[in-house]
N, C-alpha and C positions, 0 to 999 in steps of 0.2 A: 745728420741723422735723418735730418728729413728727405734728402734726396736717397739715403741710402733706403729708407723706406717706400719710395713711390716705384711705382712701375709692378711688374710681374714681380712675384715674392718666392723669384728662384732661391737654392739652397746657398749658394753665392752671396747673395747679398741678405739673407737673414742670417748667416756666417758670419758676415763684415758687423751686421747691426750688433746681434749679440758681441760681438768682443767688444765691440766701443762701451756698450752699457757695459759690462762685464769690467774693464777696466777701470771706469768713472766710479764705479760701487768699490771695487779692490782699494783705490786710492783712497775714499769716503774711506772704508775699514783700516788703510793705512793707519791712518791718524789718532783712531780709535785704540789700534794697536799701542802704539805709541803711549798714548795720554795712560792706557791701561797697565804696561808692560814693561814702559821703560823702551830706550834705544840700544841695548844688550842682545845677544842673542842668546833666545832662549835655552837651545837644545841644540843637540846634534856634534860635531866634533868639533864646531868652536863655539861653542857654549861661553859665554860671559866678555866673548869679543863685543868691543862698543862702535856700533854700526850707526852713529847717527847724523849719516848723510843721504842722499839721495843716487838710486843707481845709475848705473850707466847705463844698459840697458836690462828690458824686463822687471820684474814686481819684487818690490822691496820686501814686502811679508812675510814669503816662504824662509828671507835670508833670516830677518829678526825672530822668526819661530824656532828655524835651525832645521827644516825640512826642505832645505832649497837642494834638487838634486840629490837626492836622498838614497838612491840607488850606489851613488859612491861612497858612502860613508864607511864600509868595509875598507874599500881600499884607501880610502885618504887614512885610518888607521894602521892598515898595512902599511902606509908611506911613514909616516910618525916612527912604527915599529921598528923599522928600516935603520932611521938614523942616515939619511942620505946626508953628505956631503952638501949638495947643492942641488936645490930644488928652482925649476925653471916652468918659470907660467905664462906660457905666450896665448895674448888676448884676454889678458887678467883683467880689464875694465878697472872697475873702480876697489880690485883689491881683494874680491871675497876670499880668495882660496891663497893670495901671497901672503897676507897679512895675516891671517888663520894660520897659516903653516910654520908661519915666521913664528909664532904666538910659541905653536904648538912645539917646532923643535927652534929651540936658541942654539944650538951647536952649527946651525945650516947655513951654509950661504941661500939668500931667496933673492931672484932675478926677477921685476915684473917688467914684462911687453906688451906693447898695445900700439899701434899706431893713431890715435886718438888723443889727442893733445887732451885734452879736456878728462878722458880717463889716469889720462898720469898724472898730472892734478890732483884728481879726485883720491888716486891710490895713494901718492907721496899724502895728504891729508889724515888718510884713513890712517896709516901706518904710523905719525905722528902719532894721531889719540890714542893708538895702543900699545907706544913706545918702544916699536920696531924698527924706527925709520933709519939708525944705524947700519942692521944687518939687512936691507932691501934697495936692490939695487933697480931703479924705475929707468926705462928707458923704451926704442918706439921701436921698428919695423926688424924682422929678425926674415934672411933670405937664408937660399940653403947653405951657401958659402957662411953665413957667420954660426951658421949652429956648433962651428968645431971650439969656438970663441966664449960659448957661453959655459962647456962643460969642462968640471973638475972635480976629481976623484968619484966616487959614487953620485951618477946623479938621473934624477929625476925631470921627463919634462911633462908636461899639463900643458894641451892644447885643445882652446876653444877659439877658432877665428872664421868661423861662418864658413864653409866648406871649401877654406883657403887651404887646408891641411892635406890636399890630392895634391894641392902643387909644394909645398913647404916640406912634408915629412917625403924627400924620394932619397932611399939609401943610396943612390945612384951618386945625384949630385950632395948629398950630404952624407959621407960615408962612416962617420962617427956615430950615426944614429945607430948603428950595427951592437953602439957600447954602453947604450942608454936604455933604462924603461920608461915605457910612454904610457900615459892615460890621454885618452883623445875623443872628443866630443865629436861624432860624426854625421855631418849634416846631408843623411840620404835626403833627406826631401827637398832639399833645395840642389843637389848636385847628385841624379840616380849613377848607382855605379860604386859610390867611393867605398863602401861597407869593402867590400869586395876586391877592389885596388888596393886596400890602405894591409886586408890581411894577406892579402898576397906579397906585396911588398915584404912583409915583414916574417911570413911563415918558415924562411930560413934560418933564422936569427935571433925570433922571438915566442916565447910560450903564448897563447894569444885566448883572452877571454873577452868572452862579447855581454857587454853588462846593458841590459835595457831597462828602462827609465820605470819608476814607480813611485804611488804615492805613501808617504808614512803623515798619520794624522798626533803621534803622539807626542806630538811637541804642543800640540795647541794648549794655549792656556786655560786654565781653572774656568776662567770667565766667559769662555767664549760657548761656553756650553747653553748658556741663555739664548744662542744666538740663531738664528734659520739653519735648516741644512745648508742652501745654497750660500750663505755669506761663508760659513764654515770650509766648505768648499773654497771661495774664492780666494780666504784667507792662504788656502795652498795651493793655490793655482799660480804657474810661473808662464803664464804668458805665450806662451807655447803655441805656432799652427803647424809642425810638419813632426813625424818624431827624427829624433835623436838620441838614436843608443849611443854606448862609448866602448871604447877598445881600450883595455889595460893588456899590456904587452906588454911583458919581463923577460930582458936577455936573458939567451942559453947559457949558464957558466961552460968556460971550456973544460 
């Protein structure tokens, strides 16, 4: 901290300062959450999921409030409503969305990926406490040759892998994706361009909605209302420096 505060107090480095306090304070409220709330998740489409590990990456709170990415809650419902066959989450980390989904439809086969040992771990864990570990299949790195491997009958993929998804989702070399809907986390800020590639790719083939990221506060609990604006805040702060909208893509029925 100290070095990140000396020198000229460009926007750069009071950037860099506030997120480290910002973070240090989030973790302090982790806790608090906790002690307060319970390790369940509050709100939101898995609501009463038992979350009581640490994540893989980004801020534990938004997930245990149930406002984590809150912008997809419509469609992770649409997905539920669907009744998919098999649901596939590549870059699942430590589980939130395989083990939610598993939760939410028990008819599905659920696939998580992640090339992150320590993530598969963490998801085979998670999926345990919430007595999914049966129908969840964990396993590491997914290229475009095996995507034909993962799907069966109706299915669903969910991709978050840090602006790996320009080289992974190309219907070119993966030409099953043609038979798939995709929800896909797209990381313009770290890779400009992909918004762009990713709906062109798929503008033949796919119905294409561009869902951009927002906050919902009304999962916070009862208690936190005693609390600053800004902790309240931080409570739903996921960590976040570039954005990232997502693309929910539904094949064309022929």
């Amino acid at each position: 901290m100290t070095e990140l505060l000396s020198g000229e107090p460009t926007p750069k480095r009071l950037n860099a300062a506030l997120r480290l306090l910002a973070k240090w304070r989030a973790q302090a409220l982790e806790q608090v959450l906790v002690e307060r709330s319970g390790n369940r998740v509050l709100a939101g489409p898995f609501k009463g999921m038992l979350y009581a590990l640490p994540t893989s990456e980004g801020a534990r709170n938004p997930r245990l409030i149930g406002c984590y990415e809150a912008c997809l809650a419509p469609v992770i419902e649409e997905i539920v409503t669907e009744s998919y066959d098999t649901v596939v989450d590549i870059g699942s980390a430590e589980g939130y969305y395989a083990v939610g989904l598993a939760l939410r439809m028990p008819q599905a086969r659920v696939i998580a990926r992640d090339t992150d040992p320590k993530a598969q771990v963490a998801c085979a864990e998670l999926a345990r406490a919430n007595g999914v570990e049966a129908r969840l299949e964990i396993g590491g790195a997914v290229v475009p040759s095996s995507i034909a491997s993962l799907i069966r009958g109706r299915t669903v993929i969910i991709c978050d892998i840090e602006s790996g998804e320009g080289d992974l989702l190309d219907p070119v070399a993966a030409p099953d994706l043609a038979r798939v809907d995709l929800l896909v986390e797209v990381h313009e800020g770290m890779r400009p361009g992909l918004l762009s590639l990713l709906s062109q790719r798929f503008a033949a083939t796919h119905d294409i909605r561009l869902i951009e990221r927002r906050i919902d506060d009304s999962g916070l609990p009862d208690w936190s209302h005693g609390l600053g604006d800004l902790d309240r805040l931080l409570l739903l702060w996921e960590w976040r420096s570039t954005p990232t909208p997502w693309l929910w893509m539904r094949r064309r029925m022929p």
